[in-house]
C-alpha positions as CSV (number, residue, x, y, z in Angstrom):
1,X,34.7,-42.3,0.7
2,X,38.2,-43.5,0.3
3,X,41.2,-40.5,0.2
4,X,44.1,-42.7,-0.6
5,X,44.3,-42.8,-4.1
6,X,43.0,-39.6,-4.6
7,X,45.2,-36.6,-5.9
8,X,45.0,-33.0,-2.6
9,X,43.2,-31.3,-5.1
10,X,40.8,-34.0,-5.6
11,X,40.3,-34.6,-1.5
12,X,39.9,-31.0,-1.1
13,X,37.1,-30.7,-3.9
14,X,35.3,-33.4,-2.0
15,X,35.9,-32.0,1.1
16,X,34.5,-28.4,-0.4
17,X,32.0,-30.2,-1.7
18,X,30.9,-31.4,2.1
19,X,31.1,-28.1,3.2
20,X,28.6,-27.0,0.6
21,X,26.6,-30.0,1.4
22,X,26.5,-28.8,5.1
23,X,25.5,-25.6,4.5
24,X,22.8,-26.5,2.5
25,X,21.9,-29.0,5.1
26,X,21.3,-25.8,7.1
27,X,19.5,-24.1,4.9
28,X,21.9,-21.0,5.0
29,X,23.0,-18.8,1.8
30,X,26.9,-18.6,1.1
31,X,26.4,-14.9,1.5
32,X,24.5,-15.2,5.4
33,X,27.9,-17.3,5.7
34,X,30.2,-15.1,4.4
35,X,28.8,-12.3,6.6
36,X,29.4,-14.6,9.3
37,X,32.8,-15.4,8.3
38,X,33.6,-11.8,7.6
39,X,34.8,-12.8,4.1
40,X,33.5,-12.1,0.6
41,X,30.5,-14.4,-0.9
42,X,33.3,-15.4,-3.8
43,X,35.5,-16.8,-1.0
44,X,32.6,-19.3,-0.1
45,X,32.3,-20.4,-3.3
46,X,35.8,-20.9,-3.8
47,X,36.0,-23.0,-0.2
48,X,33.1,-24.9,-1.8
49,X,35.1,-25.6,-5.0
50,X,38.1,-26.9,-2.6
51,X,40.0,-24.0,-3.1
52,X,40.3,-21.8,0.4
53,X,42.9,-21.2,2.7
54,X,42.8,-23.5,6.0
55,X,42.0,-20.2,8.3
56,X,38.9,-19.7,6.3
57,X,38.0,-23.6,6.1
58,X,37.9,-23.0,9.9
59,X,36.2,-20.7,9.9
60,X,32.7,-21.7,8.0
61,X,33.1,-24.7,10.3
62,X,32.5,-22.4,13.3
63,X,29.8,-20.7,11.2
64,X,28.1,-23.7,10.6
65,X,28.8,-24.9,14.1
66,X,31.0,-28.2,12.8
67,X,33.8,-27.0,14.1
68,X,33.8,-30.2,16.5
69,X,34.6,-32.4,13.3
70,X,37.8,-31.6,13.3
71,X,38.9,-33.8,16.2
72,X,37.3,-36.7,13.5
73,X,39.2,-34.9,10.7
74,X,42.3,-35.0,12.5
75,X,42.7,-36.0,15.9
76,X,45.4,-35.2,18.4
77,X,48.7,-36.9,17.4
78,X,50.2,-38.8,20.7
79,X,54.1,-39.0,20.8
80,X,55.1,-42.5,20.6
81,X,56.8,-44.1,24.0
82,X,60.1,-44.8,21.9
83,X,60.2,-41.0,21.0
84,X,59.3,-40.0,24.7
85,X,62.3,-42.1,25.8
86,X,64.0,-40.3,23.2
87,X,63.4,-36.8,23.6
88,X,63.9,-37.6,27.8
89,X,60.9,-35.6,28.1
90,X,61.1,-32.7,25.6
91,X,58.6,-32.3,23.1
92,X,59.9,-32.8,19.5
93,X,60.3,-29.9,17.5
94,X,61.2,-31.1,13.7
95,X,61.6,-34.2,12.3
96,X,64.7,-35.7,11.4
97,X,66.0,-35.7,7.7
C-alpha cells in the first residue's frame, strides 16, 4: 500500500488499522493489551482508529512483540559524506533554514 498521496491522518488510520490487524492475528483482546501496556482499553481503540500518541504506538508493538518492525518502518538515517565533510566530524544538530 502506497503512502504518498495519502493525507497523516489517512496513513495513520491504515497504520491503526495494521495494528488491529496484528493483534487479532494474535488472538489477544484490546483489554489483555491494554493491561499489558498499562493504558486504558479506550486508548487501544483509539491507536487502532489511528489516533495514539507515538509512546503508546510503541508500546503495543512491544506488547505484541513487533517492536522489530520499526527498523522496516523507519530505519537508521546515515549522515551523508558531504555533510560528514561538513560538520568535520560533529554530528548535526538542526537543520538549516
Amino acid at each position: 500500500m502506497g503512502f504518498e498521496a495519502k493525507s497523516a491522518a489517512a496513513v495513520a488510520e491504515a497504520l491503526g488499522e495494521r495494528l488491529k490487524q496484528a493483534r487479532l492475528n494474535q488472538n489477544r483482546t484490546q483489554a489483555e493489551v491494554a493491561m499489558f501496556v498499562g493504558v486504558s482499553k479506550k486508548t487501544i481503540l483509539n491507536a487502532e482508529k489511528g489516533k495514539a500518541q507515538l509512546d503508546v504506538f510503541v508500546a503495543i508493538l512491544q506488547a505484541l512483540d513487533l517492536v522489530e518492525q520499526l527498523d522496516r518502518f523507519l530505519p537508521p538515517q546515515l549522515i551523508s559524506p558531504i555533510q560528514l565533510a561538513k560538520l568535520q566530524g560533529q554530528q548535526r544538530q538542526r537543520a538549516s533554514g
